[in-house]
C-alpha positions in Angstrom: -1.4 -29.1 -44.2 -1.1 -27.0 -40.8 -1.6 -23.7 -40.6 1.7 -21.7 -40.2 2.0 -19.4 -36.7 4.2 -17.0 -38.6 2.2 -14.0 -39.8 3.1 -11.0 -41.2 1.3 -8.6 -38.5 2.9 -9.8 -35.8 5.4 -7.2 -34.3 8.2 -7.8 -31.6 7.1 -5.9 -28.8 10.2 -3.4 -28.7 9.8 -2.6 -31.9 6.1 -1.2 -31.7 5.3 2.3 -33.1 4.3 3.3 -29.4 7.8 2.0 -28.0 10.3 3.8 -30.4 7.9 7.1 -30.4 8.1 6.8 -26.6 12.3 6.5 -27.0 12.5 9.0 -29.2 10.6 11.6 -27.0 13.2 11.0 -24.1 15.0 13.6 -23.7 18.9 12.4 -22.7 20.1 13.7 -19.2 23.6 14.1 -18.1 22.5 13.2 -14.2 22.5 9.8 -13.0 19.8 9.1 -10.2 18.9 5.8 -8.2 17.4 4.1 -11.2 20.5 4.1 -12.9 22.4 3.7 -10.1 20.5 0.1 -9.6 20.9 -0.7 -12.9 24.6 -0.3 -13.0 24.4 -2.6 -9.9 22.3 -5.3 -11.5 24.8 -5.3 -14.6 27.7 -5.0 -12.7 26.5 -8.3 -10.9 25.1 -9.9 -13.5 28.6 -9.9 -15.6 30.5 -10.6 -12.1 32.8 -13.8 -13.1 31.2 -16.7 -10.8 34.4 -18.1 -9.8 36.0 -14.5 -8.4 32.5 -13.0 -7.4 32.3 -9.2 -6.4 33.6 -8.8 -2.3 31.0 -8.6 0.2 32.6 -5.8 2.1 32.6 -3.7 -1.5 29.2 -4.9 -2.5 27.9 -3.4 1.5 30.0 -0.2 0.8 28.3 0.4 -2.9 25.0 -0.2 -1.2 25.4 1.9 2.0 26.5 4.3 -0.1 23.6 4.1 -2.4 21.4 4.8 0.8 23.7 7.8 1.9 23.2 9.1 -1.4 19.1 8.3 -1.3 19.0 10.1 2.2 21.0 12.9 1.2 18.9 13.3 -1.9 15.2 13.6 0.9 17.3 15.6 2.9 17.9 18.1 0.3 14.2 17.9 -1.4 12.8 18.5 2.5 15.2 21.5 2.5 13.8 23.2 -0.6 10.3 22.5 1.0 11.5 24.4 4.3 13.4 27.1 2.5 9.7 28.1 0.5 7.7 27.4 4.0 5.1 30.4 4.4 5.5 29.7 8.0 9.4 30.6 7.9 8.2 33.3 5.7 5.5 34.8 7.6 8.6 36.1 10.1 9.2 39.5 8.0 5.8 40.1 8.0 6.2 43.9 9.7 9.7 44.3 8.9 11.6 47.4 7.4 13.3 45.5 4.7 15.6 46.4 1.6 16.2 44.9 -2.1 17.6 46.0 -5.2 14.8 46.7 -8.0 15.6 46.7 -11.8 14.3 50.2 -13.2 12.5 50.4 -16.5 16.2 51.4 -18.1 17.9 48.4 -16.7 19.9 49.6 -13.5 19.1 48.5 -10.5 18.0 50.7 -7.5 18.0 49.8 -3.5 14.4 50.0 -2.4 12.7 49.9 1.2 9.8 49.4 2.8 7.8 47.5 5.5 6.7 44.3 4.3 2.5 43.7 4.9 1.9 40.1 4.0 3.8 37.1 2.7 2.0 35.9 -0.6 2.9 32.3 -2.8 3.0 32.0 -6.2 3.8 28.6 -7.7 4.9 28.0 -4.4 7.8 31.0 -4.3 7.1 33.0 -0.9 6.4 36.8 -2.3 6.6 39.8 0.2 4.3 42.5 -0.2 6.1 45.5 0.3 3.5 48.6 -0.4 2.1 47.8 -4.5 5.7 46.1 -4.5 6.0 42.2 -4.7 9.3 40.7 -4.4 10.8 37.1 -3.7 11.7 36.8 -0.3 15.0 35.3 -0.9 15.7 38.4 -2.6 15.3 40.9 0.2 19.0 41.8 1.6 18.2 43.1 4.4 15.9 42.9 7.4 15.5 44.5 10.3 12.9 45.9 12.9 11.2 48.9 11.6 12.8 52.0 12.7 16.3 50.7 13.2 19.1 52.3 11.5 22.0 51.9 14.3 21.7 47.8 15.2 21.9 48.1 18.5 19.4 47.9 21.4 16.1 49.8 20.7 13.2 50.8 23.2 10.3 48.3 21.2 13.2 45.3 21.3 13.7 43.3 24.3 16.8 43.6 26.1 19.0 40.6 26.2 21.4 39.9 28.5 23.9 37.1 29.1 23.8 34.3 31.4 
């Protein structure tokens, strides 16, 4: 008699320890990126009925829109990239600047100082004010050292119009 090719230790693939370990460690996210973006796409044409099939000028808007959205999505991650630039950064270094501090009772105070170097930490720009560190996107004010009045000092250039 022939051997059978049914065993008992076979296992469908999707049904694997690693795969449903793997599932359940996903954690479920409210966004929707380009992957499922492209897999509503794929379904949406897969299911199209092939008689009435899905209008070219919709299925060119969904997909320019697609690449609007992809652009807009670099654009944004090359904006956080600029925004944390030690270069851009670097341009307090000797400026009277000002911040609000949070005291050991929990009010906050409005410190100054002149900032002496620019420092990263996990890639946050940090100015070193004195023993003070604090996140550049935190200082509310800056200005050139000695200025109180905002106008036209004797260490600024003059500017005039054209």
């Amino acid at each position: 008699m022939a051997s059978s090719s049914v065993s008992t230790t076979n296992v469908w693939p999707y049904y694997s320890s690693q795969n449903v370990q793997k599932a359940a460690a996903r954690s479920p996210s409210s966004e929707l990126g380009k992957d499922d973006f492209l897999k509503i796409l794929i379904t949406q044409l897969s299911n199209q009925d092939p008689l009435q099939p899905m209008d070219n000028t919709q299925f060119i808007s969904q997909m320019a829109q697609f690449s609007s959205l992809e652009q807009m999505m670099n654009v944004s991650k090359q904006m956080e990239a600029l925004r944390y630039s030690p270069s851009l950064s670097s341009g307090v270094i000797g400026m009277q600047v000002e911040w609000y501090a949070t005291n050991s009772d929990g009010s906050t105070s409005l410190k100054s100082g002149i900032v002496d170097s620019i420092v990263m930490r996990d890639g946050v720009p940090y100015a070193k004010i004195g023993s003070d560190e604090v996140k550049v996107e935190e200082l509310t004010s800056i200005a050139y050292p000695g200025k109180s009045d905002g106008g036209n000092g004797a260490d600024e250039p003059e500017v005039t119009g054209a």
